[in-house]
ZATOR-961458 format. One record per residue (C-alpha): residue in three letters; y, x, z. Coordinates in steps of 0.1 Angstrom, whole numbers, padded with zeros to 4 digits, always signed. Layout:
// ZATOR-961458
ALAYXZ...
END
This chain:
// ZATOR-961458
UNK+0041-0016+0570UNK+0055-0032+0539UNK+0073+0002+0528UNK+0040+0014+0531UNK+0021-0007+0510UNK+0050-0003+0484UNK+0051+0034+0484UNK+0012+0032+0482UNK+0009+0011+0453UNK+0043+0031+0436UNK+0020+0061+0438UNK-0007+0040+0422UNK+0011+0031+0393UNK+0021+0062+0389UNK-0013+0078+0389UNK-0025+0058+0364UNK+0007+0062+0341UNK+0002+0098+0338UNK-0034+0093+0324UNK-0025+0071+0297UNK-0014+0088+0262UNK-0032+0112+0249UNK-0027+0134+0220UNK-0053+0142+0191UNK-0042+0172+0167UNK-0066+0174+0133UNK-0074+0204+0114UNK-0070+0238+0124UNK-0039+0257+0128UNK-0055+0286+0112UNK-0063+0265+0081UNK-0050+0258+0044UNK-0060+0235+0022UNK-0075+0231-0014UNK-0063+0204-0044UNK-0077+0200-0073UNK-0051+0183-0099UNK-0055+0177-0141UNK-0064+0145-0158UNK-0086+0125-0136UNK-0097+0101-0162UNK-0116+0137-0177UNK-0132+0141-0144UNK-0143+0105-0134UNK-0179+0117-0122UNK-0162+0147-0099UNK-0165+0179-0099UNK-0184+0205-0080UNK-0166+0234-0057UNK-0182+0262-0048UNK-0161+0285-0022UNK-0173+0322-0017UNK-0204+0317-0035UNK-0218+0300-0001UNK-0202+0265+0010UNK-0205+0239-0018UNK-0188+0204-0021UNK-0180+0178-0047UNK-0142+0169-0049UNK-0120+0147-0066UNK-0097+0153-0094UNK-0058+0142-0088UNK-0028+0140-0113UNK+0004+0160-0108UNK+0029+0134-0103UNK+0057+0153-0096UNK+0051+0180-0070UNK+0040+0148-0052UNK+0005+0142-0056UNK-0012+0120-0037UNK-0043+0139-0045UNK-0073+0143-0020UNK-0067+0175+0000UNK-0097+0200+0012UNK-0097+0224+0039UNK-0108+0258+0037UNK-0102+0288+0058UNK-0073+0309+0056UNK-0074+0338+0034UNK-0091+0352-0001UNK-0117+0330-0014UNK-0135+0331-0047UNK-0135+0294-0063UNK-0157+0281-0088UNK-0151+0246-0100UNK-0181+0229-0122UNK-0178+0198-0146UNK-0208+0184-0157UNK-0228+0215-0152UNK-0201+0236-0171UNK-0176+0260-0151UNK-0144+0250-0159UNK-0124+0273-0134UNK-0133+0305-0115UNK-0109+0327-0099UNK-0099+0344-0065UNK-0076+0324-0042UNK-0054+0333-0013UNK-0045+0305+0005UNK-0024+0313+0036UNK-0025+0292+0070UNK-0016+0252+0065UNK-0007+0261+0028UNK-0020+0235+0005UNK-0032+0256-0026UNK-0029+0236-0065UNK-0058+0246-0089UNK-0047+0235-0120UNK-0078+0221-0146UNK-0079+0223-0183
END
């Protein structure tokens, strides 16, 4: 009886040991990502990013310390994209993109 009780409560323990950790994955494996580096003291009211002349954000400008920027990253989809980057209601970049899957992409501002 005891042996049962044991194996019973074993199992138990087990049961619910299984259904403890859980793993959480963020973005999407078919995603890149968008960063936006120059002087951020030019830039200190944002900017605005238009992607594909349809979704529209406003993003923060990062310095380039070193390859190592600890810059705000956006994700976009995979793929060409035409980007348009506003200042103060001025374009100050404009070009086609090709950001490949969980590449993180550096446009560069004057």
């Amino acid at each position: 009886m005891k042996t049962t009780h044991f194996l019973m409560l074993f199992g138990l323990i087990l049961l619910i040991g299984c259904g403890g950790a859980k793993t959480a994955t963020t973005g999407s494996p078919e995603g890149a990502y968008l960063v936006f580096i120059g002087e951020p003291q030019n830039y200190t009211t944002g900017i605005t990013v238009k992607i594909d002349e349809e979704a529209t954000f406003s993003a923060e400008v990062g310095a380039d310390l070193s390859n190592s920027s600890t810059a705000k990253v956006y994700p976009v989809p995979s793929g060409k994209h035409f980007v348009t980057v506003s200042h103060n209601g001025s374009i100050i970049f404009k070009k086609q993109v090709v950001v490949k899957v969980q590449e993180t992409k550096k446009i560069v501002l004057p």
